[in-house]
C-alpha positions as CSV (number, residue, x, y, z in Angstrom):
1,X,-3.1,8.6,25.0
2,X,-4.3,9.3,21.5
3,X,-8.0,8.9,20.9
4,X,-10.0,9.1,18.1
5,X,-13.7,10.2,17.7
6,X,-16.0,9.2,14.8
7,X,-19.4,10.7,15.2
8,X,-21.6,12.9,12.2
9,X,-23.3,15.3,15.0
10,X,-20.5,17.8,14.9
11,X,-21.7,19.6,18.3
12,X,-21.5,16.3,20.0
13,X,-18.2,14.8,18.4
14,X,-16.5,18.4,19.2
15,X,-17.8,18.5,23.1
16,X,-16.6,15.2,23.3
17,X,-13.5,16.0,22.3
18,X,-13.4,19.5,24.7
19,X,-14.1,16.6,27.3
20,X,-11.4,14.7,26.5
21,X,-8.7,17.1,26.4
22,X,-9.3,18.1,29.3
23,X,-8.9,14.9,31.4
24,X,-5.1,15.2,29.3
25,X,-6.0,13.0,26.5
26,X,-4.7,13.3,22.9
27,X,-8.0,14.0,20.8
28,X,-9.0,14.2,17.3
29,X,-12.6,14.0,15.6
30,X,-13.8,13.1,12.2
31,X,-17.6,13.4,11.3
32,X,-18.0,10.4,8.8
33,X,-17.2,6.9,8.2
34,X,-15.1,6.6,5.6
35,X,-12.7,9.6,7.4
36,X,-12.9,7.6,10.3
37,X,-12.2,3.7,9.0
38,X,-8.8,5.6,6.9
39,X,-7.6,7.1,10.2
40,X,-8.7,4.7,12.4
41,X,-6.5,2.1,10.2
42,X,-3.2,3.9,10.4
43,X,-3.1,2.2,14.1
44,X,-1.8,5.2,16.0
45,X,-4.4,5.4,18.4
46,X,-5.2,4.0,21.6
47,X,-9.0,4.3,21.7
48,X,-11.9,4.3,19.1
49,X,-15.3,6.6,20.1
50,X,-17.6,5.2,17.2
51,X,-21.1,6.4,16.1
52,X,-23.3,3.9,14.7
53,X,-25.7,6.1,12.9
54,X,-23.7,7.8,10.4
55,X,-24.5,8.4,6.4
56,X,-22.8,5.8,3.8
57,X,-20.5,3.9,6.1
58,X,-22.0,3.4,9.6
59,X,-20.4,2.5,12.8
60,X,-21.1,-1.3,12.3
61,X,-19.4,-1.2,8.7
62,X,-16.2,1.0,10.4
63,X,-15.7,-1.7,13.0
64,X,-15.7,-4.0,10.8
65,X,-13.2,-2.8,8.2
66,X,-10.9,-1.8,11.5
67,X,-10.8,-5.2,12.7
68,X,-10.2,-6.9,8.7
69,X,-7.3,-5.1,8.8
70,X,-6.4,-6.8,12.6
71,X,-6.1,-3.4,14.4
72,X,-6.7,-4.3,18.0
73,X,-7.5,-1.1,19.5
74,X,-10.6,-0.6,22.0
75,X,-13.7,0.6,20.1
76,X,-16.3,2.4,22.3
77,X,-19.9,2.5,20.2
78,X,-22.4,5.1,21.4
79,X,-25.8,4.6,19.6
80,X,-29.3,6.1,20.3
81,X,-30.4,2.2,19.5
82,X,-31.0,0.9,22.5
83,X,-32.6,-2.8,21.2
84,X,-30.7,-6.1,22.8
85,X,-30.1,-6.8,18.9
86,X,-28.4,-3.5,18.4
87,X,-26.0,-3.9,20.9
88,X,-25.5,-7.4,19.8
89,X,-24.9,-6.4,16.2
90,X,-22.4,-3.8,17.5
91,X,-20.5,-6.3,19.6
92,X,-20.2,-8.6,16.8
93,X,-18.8,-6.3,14.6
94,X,-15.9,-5.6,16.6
95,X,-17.2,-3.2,19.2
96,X,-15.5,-3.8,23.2
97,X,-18.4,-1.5,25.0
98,X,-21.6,0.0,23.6
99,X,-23.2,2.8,25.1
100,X,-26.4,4.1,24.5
101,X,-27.1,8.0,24.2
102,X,-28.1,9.8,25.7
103,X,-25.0,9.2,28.6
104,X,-23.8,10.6,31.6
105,X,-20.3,11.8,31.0
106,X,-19.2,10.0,34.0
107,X,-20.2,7.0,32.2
108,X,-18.6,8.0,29.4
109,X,-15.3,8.7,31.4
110,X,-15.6,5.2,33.0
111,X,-15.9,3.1,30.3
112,X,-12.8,4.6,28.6
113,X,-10.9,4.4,31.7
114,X,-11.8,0.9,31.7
115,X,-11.1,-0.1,28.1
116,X,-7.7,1.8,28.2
117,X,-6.6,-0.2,31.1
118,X,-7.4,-3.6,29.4
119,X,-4.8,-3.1,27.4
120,X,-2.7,-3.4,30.1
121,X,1.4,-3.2,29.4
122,X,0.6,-2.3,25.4
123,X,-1.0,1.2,26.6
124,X,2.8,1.9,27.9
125,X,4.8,0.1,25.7
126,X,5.5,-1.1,22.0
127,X,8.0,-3.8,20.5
128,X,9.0,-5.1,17.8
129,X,12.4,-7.4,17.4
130,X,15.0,-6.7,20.8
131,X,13.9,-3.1,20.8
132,X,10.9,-1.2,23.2
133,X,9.7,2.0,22.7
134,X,8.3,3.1,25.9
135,X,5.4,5.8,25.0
136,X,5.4,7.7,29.2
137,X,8.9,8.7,28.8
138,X,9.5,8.6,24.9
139,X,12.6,6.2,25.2
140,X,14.1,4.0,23.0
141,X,15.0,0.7,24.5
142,X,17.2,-2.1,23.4
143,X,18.4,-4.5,26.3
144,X,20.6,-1.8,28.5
145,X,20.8,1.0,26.3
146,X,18.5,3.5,25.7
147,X,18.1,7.1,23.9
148,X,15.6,9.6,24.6
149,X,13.6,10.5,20.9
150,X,12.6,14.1,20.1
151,X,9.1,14.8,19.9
152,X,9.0,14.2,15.9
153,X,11.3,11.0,16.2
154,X,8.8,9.6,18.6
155,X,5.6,10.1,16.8
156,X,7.4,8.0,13.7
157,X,8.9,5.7,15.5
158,X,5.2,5.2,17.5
159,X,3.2,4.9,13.9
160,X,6.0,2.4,12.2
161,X,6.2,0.4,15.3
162,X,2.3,0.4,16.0
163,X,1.9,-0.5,12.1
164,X,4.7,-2.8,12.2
165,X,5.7,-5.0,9.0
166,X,2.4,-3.1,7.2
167,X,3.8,-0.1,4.6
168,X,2.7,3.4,6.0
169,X,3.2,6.2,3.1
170,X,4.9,9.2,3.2
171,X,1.5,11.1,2.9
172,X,0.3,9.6,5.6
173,X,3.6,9.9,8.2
174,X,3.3,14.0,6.9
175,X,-0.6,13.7,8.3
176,X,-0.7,12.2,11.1
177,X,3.0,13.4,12.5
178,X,3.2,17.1,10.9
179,X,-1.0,18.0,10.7
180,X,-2.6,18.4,7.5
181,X,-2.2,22.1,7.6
182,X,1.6,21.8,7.6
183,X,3.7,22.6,5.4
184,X,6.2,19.8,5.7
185,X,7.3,18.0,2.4
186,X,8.3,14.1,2.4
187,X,12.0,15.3,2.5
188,X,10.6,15.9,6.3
189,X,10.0,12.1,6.7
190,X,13.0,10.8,4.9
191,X,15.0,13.4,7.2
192,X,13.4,12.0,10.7
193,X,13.3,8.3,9.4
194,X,17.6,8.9,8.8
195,X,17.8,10.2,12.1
196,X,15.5,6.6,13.7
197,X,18.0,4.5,11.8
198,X,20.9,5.9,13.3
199,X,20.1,5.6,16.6
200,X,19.0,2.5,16.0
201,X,21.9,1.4,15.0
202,X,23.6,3.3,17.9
203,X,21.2,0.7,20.1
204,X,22.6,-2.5,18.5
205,X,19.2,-3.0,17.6
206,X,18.0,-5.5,15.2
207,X,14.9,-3.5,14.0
208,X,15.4,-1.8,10.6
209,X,13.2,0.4,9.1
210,X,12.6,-0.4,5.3
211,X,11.8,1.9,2.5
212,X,9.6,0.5,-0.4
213,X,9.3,2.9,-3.4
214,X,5.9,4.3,-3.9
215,X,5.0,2.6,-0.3
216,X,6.7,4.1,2.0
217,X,8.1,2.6,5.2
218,X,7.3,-0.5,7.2
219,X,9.6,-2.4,9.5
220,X,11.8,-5.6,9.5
221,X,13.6,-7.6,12.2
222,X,17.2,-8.6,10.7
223,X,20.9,-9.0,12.4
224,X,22.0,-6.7,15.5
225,X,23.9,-4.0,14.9
């Protein structure tokens, strides 16, 4: 499970994150909103921990330019605003739970235990067209046949499929799959994306993944294999 924390107090976004990790989640924290909304858009993560009080973009302006761009996943608000019309403001903006600080970790734990789960079979699994990608096992599922994907296969294959017919750039497969610190080129991606369309097509799948110059990659359903 890949979670994402937005939150400007550095201290709490990074203990948050210790906290995290350490119940086996997949963790990463940005400390503004305008970091956040771009990450938060690419649609690779399964839960949203939002700060409301932030400089230039707040937590109310993030949610909302998450959910203009239909992205689905759980938002979890904390806020030191306690007022019914906070929480209400929050809510409508495209916040699932808002939780005021300061908060029992326990609380915290529960509430994204709870928002994870109400995503029921899409925490597990993604389609698109005849073929599955199921995220426990990292397998690659169209009707009976199957193929396992290596660790870089998956983590494309997770972002085009979670992004679906939406173009996702080279830059951003090189960030979010090799780190920012890598030093992976685009060859990298064009590489991994060859190897997806092969087995693909090994899958008689009818999922293709097309290129779009200057765009980068999105996907299209078309004719079996």
């Amino acid at each position: 499970m890949k979670v994402l924390i937005i939150e400007d107090e550095k201290l709490l976004a990074d203990s948050l994150k210790t906290l995290l990790e350490s119940k086996g989640f997949e963790v990463e924290a940005v400390y503004d909103g305008e970091t956040g909304a771009d990450w938060a858009e690419t649609g690779v993560y399964d839960l949203l921990i939002l700060d409301v009080m932030m400089p230039g973009m707040d937590g109310y302006e993030v949610a909302r330019s998450v959910r203009r761009k239909h992205c689905a996943v759980p938002i979890l608000m904390l806020t030191a605003k306690s007022d019914v019309l906070d929480r209400i403001e929050g809510l409508n903006a495209g916040a699932d739970y808002y939780l005021t600080k300061p908060f029992d970790t326990r609380e915290l734990m529960a509430c994204v235990n709870a928002l994870l789960r109400r995503q029921g079979a899409e925490v597990d699994t993604l389609a698109f067209g005849n073929t599955r990608l199921d995220l426990s096992s990292g397998m690659l599922i169209c009707g009976e046949n199957s193929v396992r994907l290596s660790a870089r296969e998956f983590d494309v294959m997770r972002l085009l499929m979670q992004s679906k017919d939406r173009n996702l750039s080279k830059e951003v497969l090189l960030a979010r799959v090799w780190g920012y610190d890598s030093n992976a080129v685009e060859n990298h991606v064009e590489v991994y994306v060859g190897f997806l369309r092969k087995k693909l097509k090994a899958l008689g799948s009818n999922v293709r993944i097309e290129a779009v110059r200057r765009l980068g990659y999105h996907l299209e359903v078309g004719d079996p294999c």
